[in-house]
VONUKE-688682 format. One line per 4 residues: number of its first residue (from 0); their letters; for each residue x, y, z of N, C-alpha, C. Coordinates in steps of 0.05 Angstrom, whole numbers, plus 5000, padded with zeros to 4 digits. Layout:
BEGIN
NUM	A	X:Y:Z:X:Y:Z:X:Y:Z | ...
END
This chain:
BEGIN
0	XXXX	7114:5511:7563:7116:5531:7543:7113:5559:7556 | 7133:5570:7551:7127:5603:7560:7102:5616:7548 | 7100:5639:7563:7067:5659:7561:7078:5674:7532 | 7102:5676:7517:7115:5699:7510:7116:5676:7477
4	XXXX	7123:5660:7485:7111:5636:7460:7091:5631:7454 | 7076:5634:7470:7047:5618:7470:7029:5638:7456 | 7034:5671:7467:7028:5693:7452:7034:5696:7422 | 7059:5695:7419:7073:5688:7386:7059:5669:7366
8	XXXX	7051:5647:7387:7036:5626:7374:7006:5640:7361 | 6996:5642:7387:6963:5656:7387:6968:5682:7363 | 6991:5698:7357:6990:5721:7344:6994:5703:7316 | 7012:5690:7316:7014:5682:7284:6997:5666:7274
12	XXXX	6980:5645:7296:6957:5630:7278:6934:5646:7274 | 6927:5678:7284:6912:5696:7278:6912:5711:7257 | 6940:5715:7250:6949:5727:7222:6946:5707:7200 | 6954:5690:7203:6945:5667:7182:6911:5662:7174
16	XXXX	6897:5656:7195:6877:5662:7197:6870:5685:7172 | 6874:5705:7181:6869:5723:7164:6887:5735:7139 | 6901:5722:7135:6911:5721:7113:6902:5702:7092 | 6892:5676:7108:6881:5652:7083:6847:5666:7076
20	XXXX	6830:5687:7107:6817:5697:7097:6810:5709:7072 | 6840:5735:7074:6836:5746:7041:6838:5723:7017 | 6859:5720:7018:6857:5702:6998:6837:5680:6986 | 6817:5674:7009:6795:5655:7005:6776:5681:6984
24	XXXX	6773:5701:7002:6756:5724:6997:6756:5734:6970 | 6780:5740:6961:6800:5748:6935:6789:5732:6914 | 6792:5702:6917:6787:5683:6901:6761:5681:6901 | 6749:5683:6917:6713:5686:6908:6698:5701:6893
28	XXXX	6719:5729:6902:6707:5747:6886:6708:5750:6858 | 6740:5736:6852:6750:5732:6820:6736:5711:6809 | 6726:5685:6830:6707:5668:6814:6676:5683:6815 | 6670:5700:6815:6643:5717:6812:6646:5729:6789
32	XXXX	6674:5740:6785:6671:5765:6762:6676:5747:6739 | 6688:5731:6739:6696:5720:6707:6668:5713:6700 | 6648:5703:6707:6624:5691:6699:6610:5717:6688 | 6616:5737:6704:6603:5761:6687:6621:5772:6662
36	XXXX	6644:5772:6661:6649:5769:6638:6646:5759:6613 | 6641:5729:6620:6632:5708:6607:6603:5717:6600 | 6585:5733:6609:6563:5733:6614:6560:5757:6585 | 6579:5766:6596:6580:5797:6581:6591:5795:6537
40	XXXX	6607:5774:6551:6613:5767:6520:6595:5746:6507 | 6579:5736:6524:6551:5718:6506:6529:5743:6504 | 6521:5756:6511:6512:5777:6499:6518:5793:6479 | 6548:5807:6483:6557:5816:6462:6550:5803:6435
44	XXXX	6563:5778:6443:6547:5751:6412:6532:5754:6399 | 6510:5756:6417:6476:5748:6404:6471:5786:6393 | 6486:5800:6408:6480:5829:6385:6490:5825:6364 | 6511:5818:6358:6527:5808:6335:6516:5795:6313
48	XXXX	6502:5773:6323:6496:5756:6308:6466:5768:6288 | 6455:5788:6318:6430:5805:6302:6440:5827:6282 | 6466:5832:6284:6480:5850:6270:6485:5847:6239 | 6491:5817:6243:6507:5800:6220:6479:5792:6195
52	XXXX	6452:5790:6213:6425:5788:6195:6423:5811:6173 | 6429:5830:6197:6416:5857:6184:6429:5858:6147 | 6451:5865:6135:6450:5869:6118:6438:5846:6092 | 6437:5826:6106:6421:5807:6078:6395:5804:6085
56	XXXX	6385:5819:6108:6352:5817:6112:6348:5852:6089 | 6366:5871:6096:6363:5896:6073:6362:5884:6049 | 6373:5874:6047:6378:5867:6017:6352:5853:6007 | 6352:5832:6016:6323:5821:6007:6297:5837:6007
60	XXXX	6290:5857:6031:6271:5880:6024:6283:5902:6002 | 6303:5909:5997:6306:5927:5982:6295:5916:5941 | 6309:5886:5954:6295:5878:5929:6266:5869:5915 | 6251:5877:5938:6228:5883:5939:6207:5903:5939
64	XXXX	6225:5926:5957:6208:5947:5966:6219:5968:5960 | 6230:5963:5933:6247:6002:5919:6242:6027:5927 | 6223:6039:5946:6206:6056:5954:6217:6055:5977 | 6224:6038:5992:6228:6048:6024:6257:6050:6033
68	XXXX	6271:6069:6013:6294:6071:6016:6309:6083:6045 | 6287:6096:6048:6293:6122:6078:6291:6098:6093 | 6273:6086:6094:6273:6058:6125:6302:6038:6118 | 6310:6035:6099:6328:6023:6089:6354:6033:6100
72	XXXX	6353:6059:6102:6375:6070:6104:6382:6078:6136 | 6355:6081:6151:6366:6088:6185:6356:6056:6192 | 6362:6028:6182:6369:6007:6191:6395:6000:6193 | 6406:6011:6164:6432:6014:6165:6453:6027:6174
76	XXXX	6438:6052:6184:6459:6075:6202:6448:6069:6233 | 6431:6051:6240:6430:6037:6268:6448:6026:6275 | 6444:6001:6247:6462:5989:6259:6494:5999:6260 | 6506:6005:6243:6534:6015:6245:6531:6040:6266
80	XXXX	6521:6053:6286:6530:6064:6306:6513:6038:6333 | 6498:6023:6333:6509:5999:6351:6525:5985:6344 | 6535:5980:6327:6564:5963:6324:6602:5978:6329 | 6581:6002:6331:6608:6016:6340:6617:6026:6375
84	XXXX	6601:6019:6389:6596:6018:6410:6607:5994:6427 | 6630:6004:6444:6639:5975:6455:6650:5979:6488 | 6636:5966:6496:6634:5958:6525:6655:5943:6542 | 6677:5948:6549:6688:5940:6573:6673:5923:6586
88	XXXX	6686:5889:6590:6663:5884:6609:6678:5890:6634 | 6706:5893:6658:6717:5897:6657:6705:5924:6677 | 6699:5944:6662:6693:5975:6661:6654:5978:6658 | 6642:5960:6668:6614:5958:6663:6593:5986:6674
92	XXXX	6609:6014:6673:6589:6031:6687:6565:6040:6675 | 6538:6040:6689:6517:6045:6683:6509:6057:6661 | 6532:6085:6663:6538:6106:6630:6525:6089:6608 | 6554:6079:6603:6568:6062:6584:6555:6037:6581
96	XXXX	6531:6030:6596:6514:6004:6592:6481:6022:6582 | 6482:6039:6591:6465:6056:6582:6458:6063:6564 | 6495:6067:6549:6501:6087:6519:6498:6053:6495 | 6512:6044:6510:6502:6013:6492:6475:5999:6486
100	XXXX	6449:6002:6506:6428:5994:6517:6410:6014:6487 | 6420:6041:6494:6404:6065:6479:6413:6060:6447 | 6441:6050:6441:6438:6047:6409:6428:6024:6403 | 6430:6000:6411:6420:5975:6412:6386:5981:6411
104	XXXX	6367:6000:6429:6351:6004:6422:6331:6016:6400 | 6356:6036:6390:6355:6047:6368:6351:6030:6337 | 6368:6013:6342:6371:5993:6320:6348:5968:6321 | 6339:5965:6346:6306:5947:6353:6284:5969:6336
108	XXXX	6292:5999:6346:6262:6009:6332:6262:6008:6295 | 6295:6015:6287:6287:6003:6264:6283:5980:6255 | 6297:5962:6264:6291:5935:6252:6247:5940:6248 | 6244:5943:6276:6213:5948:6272:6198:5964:6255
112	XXXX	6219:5978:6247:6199:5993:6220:6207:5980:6196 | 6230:5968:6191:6238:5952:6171:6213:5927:6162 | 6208:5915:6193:6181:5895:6190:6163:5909:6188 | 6151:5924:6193:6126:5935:6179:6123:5940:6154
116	XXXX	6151:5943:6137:6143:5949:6107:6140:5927:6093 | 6135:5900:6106:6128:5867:6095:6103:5872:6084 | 6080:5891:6102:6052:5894:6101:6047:5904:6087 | 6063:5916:6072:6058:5943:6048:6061:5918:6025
120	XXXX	6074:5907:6019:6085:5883:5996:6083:5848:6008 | 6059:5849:5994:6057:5815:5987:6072:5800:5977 | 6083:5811:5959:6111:5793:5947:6133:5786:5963 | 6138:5804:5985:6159:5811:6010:6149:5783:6032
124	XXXX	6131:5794:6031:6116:5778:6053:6107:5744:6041 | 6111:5748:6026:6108:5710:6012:6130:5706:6008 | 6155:5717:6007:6187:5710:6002:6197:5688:6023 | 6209:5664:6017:6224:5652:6028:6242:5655:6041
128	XXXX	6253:5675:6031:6293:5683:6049:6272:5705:6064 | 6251:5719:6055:6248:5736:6075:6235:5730:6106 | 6214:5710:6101:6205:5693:6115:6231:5676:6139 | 6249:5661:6120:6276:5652:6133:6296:5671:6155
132	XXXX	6293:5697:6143:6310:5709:6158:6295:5724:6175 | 6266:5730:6176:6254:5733:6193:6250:5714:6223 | 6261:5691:6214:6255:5673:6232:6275:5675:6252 | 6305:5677:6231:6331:5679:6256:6332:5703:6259
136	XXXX	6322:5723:6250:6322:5744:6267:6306:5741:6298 | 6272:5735:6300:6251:5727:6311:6265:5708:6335 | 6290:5691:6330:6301:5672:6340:6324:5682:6355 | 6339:5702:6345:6362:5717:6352:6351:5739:6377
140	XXXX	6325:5752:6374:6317:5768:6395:6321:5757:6416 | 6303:5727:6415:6295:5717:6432:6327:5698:6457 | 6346:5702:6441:6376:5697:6448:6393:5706:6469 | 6383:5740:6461:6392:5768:6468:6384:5770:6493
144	XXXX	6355:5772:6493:6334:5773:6522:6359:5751:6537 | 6359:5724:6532:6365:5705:6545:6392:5715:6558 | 6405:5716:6538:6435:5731:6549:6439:5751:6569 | 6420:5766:6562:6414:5796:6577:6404:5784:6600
148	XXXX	6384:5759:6615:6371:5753:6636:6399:5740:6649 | 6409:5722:6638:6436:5707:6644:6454:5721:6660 | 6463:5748:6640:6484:5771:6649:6477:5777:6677 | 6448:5793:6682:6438:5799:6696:6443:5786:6729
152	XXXX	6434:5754:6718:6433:5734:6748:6468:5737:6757 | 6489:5733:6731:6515:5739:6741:6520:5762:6760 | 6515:5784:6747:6523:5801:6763:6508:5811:6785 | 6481:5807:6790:6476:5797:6816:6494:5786:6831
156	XXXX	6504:5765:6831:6516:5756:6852:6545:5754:6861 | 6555:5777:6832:6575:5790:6826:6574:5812:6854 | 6555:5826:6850:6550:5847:6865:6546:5840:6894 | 6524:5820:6903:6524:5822:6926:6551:5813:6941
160	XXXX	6569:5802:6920:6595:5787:6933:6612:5809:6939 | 6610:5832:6922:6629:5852:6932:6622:5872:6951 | 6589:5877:6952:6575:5893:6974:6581:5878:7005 | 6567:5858:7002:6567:5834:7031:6592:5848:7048
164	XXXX	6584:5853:7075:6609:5852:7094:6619:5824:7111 | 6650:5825:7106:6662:5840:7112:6679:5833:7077 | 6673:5826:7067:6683:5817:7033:6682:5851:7021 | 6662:5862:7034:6663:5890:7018:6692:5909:7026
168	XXXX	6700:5903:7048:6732:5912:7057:6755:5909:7035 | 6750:5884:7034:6776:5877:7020:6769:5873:6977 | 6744:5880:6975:6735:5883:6950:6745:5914:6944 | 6737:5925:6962:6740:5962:6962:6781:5968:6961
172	XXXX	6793:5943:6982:6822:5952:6974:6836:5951:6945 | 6818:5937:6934:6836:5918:6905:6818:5933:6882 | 6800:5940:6885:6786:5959:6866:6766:5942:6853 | 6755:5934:6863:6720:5903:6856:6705:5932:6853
176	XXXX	6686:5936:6835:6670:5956:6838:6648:5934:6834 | 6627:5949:6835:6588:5942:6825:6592:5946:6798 | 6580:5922:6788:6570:5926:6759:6546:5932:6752 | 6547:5942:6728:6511:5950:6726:6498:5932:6712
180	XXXX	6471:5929:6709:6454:5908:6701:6438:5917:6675 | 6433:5905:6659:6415:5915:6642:6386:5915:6655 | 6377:5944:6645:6344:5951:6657:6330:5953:6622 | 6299:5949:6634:6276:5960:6613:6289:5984:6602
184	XXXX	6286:5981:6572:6283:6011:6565:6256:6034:6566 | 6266:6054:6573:6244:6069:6579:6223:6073:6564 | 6220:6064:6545:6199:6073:6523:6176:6042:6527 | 6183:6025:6543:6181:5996:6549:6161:5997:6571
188	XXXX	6155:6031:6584:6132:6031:6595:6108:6043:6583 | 6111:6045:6564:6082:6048:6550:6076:6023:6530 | 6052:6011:6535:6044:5998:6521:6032:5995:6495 | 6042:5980:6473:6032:5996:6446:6003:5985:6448
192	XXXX	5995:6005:6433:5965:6002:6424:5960:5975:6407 | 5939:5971:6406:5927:5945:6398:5898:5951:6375 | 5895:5946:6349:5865:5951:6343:5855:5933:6324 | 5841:5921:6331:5823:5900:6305:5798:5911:6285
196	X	5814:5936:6274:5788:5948:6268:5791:5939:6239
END
């Protein structure tokens, strides 16, 4: 075999080489992101589904608690500006997980004042549907977190797949960005008070 073949040879099983590289690379990285997608739309869900409580958990306090119309009413304008809020998963920047994070929180603090007016009314608070829907709400939080920890582990390894060198080369040509994670909300470092008095 000539030196001039043998070169040709050595040059093209090098290019191949690195061509089945990308493509191995490519494909790893697209099996990383769909799971965060996936990740992203089971969250989406479980807000939803806390979404979908809200107006027949109003209703049952309203039919109880004629007086607390003002709490009644920024439950309901919570929720319709977190439900109007919609996230690219796709487009996941920090912003925009932030701006979703902050109404979503908004609509946690009322729901929480919503339960506090159980304490004001015994009749509220001995109610069956209210009791009931306290439960899948109580049940629905606890969904969300899950989803939100889930998302989280995805895009972890979402991320380190597109940071890692030399995968970060060929992530950076095709446009793989970092996704962002859900964090604590800030008000989540103060601890509420507690009193048995």
């Amino acid at each position: 075999m000539k030196k001039s073949n043998l070169g040709l040879l050595i040059g093209g099983g090098l290019v191949l080489v690195i061509i089945l590289w990308c493509v191995s690379t490519y494909n790893g990285i697209i099996e990383m992101e769909e799971p965060t997608t996936t990740a992203w739309a089971n969250v989406q869900s479980q807000y939803q589904r806390r979404a979908d409580l809200i107006p027949n958990l109003v209703s049952t306090v309203k039919g109880y608690a004629k007086h607390e119309q003002e709490t009644l009413e920024g439950v309901i304008n919570a929720r319709a500006r977190a439900t109007q809020i919609t996230v690219d998963p796709n487009n996941l920047t920090p912003e925009k997980l932030q701006e979703f994070q902050a109404a979503q929180g908004e609509l946690s603090q009322a729901l929480g004042r919503l339960m506090m007016v159980q304490e004001q009314y015994p009749d509220l608070k001995a109610s069956e549907q209210f009791k009931d829907l306290q439960a899948q709400l109580e049940g629905t939080e606890n969904r969300i977190n899950k989803a939100r920890d889930d998302f989280n582990k995805v895009v972890e390894e979402y991320n380190l797949k597109v940071r890692r060198f030399p995968g970060n080369i060929l992530a950076g040509m095709f446009g793989f960005q970092t996704k962002a994670k859900f964090e604590a909300d800030a008000n989540a470092q103060s601890a509420p008070s507690v009193s048995f008095d």
